[in-house]
PALUMDREN-661880 format. One record per residue (C-alpha): residue number from 1; residue in three letters; x, y, z. Coordinates in Angstrom, 2 decimals. Layout:
N
<pos=NUM, code=ALA, x=X, y=Y, z=Z>
...
***
This chain:
117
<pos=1, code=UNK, x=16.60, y=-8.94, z=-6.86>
<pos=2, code=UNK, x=12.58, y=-8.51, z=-7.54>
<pos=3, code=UNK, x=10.86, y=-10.10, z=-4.32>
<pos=4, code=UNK, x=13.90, y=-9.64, z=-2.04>
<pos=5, code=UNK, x=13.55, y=-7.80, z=1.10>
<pos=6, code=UNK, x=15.58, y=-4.77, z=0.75>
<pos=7, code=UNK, x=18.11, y=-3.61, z=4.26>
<pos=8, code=UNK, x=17.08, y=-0.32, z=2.99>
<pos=9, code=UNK, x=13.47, y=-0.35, z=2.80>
<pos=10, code=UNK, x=11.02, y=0.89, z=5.54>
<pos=11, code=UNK, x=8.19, y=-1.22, z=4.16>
<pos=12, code=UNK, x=10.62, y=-4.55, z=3.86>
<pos=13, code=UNK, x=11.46, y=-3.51, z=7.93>
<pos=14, code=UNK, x=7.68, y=-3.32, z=8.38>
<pos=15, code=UNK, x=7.33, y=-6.38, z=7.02>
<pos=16, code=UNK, x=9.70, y=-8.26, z=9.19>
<pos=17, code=UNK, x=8.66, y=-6.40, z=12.62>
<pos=18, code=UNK, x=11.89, y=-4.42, z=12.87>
<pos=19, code=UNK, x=9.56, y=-1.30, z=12.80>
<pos=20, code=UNK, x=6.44, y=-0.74, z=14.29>
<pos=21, code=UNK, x=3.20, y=0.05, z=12.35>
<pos=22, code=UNK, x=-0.03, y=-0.10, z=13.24>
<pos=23, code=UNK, x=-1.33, y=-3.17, z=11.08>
<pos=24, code=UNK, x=-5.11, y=-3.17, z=10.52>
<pos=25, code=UNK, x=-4.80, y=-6.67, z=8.23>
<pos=26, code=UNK, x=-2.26, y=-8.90, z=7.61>
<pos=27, code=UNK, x=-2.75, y=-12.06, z=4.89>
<pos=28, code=UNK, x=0.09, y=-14.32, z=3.41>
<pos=29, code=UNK, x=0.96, y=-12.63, z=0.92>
<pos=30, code=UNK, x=0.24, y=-8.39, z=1.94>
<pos=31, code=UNK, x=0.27, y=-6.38, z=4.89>
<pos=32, code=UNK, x=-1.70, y=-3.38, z=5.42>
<pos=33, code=UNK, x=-1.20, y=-0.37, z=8.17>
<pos=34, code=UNK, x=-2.45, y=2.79, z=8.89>
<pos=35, code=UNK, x=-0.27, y=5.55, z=7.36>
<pos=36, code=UNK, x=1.53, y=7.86, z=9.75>
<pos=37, code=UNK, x=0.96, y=10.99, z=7.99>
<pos=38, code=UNK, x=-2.94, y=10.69, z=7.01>
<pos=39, code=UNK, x=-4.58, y=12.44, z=4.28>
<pos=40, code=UNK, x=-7.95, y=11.75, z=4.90>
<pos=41, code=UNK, x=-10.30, y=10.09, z=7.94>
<pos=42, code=UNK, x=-9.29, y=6.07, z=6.85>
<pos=43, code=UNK, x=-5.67, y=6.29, z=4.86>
<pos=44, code=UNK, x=-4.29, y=2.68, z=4.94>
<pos=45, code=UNK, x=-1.24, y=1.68, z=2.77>
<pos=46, code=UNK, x=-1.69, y=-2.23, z=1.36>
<pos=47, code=UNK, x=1.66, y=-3.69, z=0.59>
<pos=48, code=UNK, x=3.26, y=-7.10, z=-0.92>
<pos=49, code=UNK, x=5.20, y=-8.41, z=1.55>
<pos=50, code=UNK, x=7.53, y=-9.18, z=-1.25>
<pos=51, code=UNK, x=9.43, y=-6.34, z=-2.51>
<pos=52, code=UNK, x=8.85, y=-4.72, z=-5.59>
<pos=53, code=UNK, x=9.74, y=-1.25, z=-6.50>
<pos=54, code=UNK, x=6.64, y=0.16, z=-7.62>
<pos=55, code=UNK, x=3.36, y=-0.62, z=-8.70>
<pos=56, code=UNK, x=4.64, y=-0.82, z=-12.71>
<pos=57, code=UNK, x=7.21, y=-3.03, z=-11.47>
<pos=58, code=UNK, x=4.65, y=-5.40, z=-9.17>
<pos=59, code=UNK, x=2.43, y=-6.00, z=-11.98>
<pos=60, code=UNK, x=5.31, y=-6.81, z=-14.65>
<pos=61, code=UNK, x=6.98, y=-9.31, z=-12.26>
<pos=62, code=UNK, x=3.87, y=-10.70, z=-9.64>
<pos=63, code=UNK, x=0.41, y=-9.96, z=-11.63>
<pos=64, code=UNK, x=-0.80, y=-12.67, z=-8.99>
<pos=65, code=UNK, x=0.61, y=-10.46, z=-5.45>
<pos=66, code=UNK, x=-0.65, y=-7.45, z=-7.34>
<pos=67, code=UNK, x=-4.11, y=-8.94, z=-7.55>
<pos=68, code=UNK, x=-3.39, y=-9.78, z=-3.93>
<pos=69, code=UNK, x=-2.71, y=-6.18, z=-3.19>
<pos=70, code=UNK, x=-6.03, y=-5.31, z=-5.11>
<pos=71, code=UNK, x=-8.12, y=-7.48, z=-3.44>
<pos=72, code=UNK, x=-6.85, y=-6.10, z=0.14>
<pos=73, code=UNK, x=-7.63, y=-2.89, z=-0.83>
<pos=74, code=UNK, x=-11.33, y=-3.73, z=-0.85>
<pos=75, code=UNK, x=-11.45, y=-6.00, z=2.00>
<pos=76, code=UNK, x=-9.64, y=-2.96, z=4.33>
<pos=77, code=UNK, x=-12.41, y=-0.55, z=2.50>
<pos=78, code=UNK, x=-15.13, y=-3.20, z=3.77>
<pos=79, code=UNK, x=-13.52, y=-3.37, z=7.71>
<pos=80, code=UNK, x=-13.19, y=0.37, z=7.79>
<pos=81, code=UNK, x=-16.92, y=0.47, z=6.30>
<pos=82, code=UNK, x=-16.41, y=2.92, z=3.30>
<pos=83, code=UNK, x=-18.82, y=3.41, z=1.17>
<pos=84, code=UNK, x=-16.74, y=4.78, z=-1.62>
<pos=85, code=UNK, x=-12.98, y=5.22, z=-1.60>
<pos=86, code=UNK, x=-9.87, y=5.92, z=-3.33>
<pos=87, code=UNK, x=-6.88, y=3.42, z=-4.37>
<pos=88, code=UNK, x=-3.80, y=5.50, z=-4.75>
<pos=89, code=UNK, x=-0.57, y=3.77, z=-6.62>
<pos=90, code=UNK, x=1.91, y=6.80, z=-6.87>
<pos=91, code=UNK, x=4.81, y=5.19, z=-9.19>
<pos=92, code=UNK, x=7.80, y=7.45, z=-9.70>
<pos=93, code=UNK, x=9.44, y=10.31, z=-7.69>
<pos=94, code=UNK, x=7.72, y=13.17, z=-9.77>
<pos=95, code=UNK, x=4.40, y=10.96, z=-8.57>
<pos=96, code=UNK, x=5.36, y=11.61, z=-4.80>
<pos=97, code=UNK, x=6.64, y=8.03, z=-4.51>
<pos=98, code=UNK, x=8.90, y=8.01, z=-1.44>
<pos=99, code=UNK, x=9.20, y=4.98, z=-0.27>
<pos=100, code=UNK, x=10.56, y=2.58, z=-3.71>
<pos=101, code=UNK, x=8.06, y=-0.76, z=-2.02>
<pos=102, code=UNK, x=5.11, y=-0.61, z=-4.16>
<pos=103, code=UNK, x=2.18, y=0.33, z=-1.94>
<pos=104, code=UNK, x=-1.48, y=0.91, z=-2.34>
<pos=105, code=UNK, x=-2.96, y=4.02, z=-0.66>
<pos=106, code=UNK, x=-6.77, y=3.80, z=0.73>
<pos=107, code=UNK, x=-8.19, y=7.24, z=1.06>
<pos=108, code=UNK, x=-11.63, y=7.43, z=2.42>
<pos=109, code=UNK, x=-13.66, y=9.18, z=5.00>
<pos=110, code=UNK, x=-14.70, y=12.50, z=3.49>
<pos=111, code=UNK, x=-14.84, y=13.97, z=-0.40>
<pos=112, code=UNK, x=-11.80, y=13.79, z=-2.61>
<pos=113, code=UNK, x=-11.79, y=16.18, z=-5.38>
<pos=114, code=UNK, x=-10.57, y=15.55, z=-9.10>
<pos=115, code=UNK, x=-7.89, y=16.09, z=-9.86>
<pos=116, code=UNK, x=-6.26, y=14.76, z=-6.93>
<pos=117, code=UNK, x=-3.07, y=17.09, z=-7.72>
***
């Protein structure tokens, strides 16, 4: 069910402290940590703590914890003091979605071409 935690979600495990991450902000509603396989200088994933499957699916069903999601993305852009940045949603496997939690990617810290792919 939409907004469940998931047994078989890394992010949902995250989220409940059952594995480790290395949390740079945390607010009521979205949790965001630094992403173990960088892709720039500052790559921080925001997340709902609720889960969703993807971003698609987060906006349909909680426009108000995507907003949420949105406005952590700038406010972890401000604390890591980036003057421009990137918000990544990959939605979909042929998107390089891995992980089915919808997440928010924060790439910043040196150029980032177009297209990103």
């Amino acid at each position: 069910m939409a907004g469940e935690p998931q047994d078989d979600c890394l992010f949902c495990k995250i989220v409940d402290g059952s594995i480790p991450a290395t949390i740079v902000r945390e607010t009521e509603t979205t949790v965001a940590f630094r992403d173990i396989n960088p892709q720039a200088p500052t790559h921080v994933l925001v997340i709902p703590k609720a889960h969703h499957k993807d971003a698609a699916a987060l906006a349909a069903e909680a426009p108000g914890l995507a907003a949420d999601v949105l406005r952590e993305t700038q406010a972890v852009a401000d604390e890591e003091k980036l003057e421009s940045y990137r918000i990544v949603f990959n939605t979909g496997g042929g998107a390089g979605q891995t992980v089915w939690h919808a997440h928010a990617h924060v790439l910043g810290g040196r150029g980032l071409a177009w297209p990103p792919g």
